[in-house]
C-alpha atoms as one frame of an Amber mdcrd trajectory, in Angstrom:
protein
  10.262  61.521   1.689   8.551  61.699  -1.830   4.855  61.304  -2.255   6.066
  58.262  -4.506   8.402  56.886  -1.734   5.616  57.296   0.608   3.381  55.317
  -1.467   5.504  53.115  -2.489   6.246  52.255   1.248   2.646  52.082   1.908
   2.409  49.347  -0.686   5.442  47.449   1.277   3.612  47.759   4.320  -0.254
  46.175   2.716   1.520  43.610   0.795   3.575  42.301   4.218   0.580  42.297
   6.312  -1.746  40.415   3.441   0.867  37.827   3.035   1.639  37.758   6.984
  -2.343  37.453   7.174  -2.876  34.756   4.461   0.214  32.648   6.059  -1.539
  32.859   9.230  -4.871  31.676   7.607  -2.926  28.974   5.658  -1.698  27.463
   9.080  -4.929  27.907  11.279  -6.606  25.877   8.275  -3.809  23.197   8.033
  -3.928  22.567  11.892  -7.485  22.214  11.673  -7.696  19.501   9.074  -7.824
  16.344  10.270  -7.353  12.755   9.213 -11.127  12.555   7.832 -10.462  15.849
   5.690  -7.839  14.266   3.739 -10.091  11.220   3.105  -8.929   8.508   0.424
  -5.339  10.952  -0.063  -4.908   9.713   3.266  -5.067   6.863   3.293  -3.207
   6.337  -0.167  -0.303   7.961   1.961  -0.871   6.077   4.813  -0.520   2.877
   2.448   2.239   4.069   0.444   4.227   4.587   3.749   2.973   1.293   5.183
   4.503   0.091   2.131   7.933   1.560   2.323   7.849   0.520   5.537   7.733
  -2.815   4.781  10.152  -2.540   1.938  12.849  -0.938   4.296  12.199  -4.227
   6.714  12.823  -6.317   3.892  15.866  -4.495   3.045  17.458  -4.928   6.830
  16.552  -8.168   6.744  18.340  -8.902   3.652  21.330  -6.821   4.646  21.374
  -9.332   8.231  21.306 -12.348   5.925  24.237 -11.441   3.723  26.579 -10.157
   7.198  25.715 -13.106   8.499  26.936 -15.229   5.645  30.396 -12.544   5.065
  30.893 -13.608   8.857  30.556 -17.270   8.209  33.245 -16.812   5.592  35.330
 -14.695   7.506  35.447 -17.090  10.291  36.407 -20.039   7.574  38.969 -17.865
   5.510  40.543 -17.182   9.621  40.624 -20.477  10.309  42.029 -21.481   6.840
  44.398 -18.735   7.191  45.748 -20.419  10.796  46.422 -23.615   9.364  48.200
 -22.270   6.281  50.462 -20.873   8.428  51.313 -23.654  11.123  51.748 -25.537
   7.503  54.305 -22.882   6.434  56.492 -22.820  10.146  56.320 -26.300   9.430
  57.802 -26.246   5.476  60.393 -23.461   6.857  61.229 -25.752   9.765  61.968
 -28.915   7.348  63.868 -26.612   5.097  66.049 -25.141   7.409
């Protein structure tokens, strides 16, 4: 191995363990944090969640109304669809 392989290498090596290091830091220092850290931000999440919440309850709602009013017409357009055709045998009937 080269002295610039070899130090090259060694650079590898420092820059893996100071990133491995920092990552480490970064997630002792996110578990740590609670609620009260984040303050107002959140809150304003908290909120804006709350809110699509609600918006995605509206939504199902909504979507409940409207297959309940498809299955009001399908049950119509069935029954129509029954008495078109006892109509029909009975046109086919005459004719024949």
């Amino acid at each position: 191995m080269t002295l610039i392989e070899y130090i090259k290498s060694s650079f590898d090596i420092a820059i893996t363990m100071n990133a491995e290091k920092k990552f480490i830091e970064l997630n002792n220092n996110y578990n740590k944090k609670t609620p009260e850290y984040y303050g107002n931000d959140y809150e304003q999440l908290l909120r804006k969640e709350e809110s699509n919440l609600r918006e995605q309850i509206g939504i199902q709602n909504q979507l409940k109304l409207y297959i309940n009013s498809l299955k009001g017409k399908i049950e119509y357009f069935t029954k129509e669809n029954a008495i078109l055709k006892k109509k029909l045998v009975i046109i086919i009937f005459i004719l024949i």
